[in-house]
C-alpha positions as CSV (number, residue, x, y, z in Angstrom):
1,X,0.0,0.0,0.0
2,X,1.2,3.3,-1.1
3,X,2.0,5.6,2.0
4,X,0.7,8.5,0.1
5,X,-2.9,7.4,-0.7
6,X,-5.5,8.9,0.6
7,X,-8.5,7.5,1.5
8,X,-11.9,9.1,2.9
9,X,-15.3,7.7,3.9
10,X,-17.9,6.9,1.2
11,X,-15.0,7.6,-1.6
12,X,-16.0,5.9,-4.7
13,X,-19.0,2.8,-5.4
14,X,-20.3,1.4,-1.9
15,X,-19.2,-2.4,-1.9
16,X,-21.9,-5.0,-2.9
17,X,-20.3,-7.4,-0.3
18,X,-18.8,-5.4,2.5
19,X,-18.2,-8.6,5.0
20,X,-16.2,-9.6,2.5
21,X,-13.7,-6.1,3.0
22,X,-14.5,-6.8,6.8
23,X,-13.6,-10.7,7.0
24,X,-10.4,-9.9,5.3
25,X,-9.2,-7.2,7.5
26,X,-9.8,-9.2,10.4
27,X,-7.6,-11.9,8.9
28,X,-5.0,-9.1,8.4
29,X,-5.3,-7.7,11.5
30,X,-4.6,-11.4,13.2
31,X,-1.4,-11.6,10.8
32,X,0.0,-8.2,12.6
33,X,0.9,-10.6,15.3
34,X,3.8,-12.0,13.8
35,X,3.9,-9.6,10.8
36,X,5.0,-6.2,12.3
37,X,5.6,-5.4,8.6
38,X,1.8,-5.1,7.3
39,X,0.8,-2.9,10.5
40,X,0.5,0.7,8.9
41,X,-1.6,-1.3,5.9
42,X,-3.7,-2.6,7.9
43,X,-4.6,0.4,10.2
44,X,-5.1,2.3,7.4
45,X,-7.7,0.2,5.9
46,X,-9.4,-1.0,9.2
47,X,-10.9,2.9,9.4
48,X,-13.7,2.0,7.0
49,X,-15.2,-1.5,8.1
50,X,-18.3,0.8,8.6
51,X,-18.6,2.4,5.1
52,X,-16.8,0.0,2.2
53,X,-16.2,1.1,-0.8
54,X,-14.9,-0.2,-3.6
55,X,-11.9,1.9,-3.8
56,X,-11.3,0.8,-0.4
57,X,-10.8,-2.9,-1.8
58,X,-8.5,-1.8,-4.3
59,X,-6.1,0.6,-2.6
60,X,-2.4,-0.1,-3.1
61,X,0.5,0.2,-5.3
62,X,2.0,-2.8,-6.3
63,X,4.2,-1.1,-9.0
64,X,6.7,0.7,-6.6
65,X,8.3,-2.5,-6.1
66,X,9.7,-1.1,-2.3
67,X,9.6,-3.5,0.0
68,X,8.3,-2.6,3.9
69,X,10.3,-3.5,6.3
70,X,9.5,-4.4,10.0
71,X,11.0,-5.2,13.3
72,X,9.8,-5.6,17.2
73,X,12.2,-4.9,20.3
74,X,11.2,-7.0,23.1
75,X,13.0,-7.1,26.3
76,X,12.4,-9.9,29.3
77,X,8.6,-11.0,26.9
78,X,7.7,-7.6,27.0
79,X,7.2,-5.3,23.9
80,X,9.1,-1.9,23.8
81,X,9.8,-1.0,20.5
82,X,8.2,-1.7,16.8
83,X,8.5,0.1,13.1
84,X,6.8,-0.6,10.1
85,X,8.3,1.4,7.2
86,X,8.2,1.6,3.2
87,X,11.6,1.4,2.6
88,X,13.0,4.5,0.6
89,X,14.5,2.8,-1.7
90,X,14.3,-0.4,-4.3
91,X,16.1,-3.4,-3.7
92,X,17.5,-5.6,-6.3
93,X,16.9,-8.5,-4.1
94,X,15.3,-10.0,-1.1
95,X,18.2,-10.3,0.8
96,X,19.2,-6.8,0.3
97,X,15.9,-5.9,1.5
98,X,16.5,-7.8,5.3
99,X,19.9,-6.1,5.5
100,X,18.5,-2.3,5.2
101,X,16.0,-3.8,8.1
102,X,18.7,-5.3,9.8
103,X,20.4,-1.9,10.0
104,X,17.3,0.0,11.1
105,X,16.8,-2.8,14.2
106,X,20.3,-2.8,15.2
107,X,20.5,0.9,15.1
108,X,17.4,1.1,17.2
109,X,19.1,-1.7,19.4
110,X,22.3,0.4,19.8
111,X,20.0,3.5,20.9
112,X,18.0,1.5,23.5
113,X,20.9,0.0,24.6
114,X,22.0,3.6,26.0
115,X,18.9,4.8,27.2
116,X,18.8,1.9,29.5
117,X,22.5,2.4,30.5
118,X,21.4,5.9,31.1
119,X,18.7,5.3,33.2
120,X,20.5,3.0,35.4
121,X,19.0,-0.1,33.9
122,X,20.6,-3.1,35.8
123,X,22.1,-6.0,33.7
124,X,22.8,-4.2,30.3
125,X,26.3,-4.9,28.5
């Protein structure tokens, strides 16, 4: 789904099957579980379970080929930290794709690794 889109209520034909829009979201909202990486997607297009529209169905880009990329922090079970992002830029392959994400998430490890030392956090190395 294209960042950039913008979608309003009652924008464009109402759907002739709307609990067919709402059974899918639910499925893609289960999938956020372990897919950190469809999260913004899916927010965006649980806003309008209530007024469907066709447009609503077919939002998305598939032609900017960027891949979104996705991580969780967790520390002791608990989650701290997550990021779902459109990558800025193309990749020419799949694994090139996981190491821009791998950079973001050790970054953002690096970062919360000082704010705990900062705060006194015991048990940080």
């Amino acid at each position: 789904m294209d960042p950039n889109t913008k979608l309003l209520q009652k924008q464009g034909e109402p759907m002739s099957n709307p609990e067919k829009y709402r059974r899918l979201v639910g499925k893609l909202n289960y999938l956020t579980v372990t897919r950190p990486d469809i999260s913004f997607a899916v927010s965006v297009v649980s806003q309008f379970l209530n007024s469907t529209c066709e447009d609503h169905w077919n939002v998305g880009s598939p032609s900017d080929r960027r891949s979104t990329s996705g991580y969780c922090v967790s520390i002791g079970g608990n989650l701290i930290s997550w990021k779902s992002k459109k990558q800025c830029v193309v990749a020419r392959s799949s694994a090139e794709a996981k190491y821009r994400v791998m950079t973001l998430a050790t970054c953002e490890l690096v970062w919360l690794k000082q704010l705990l030392k900062d705060l006194q956090f015991r048990d940080v190395t």
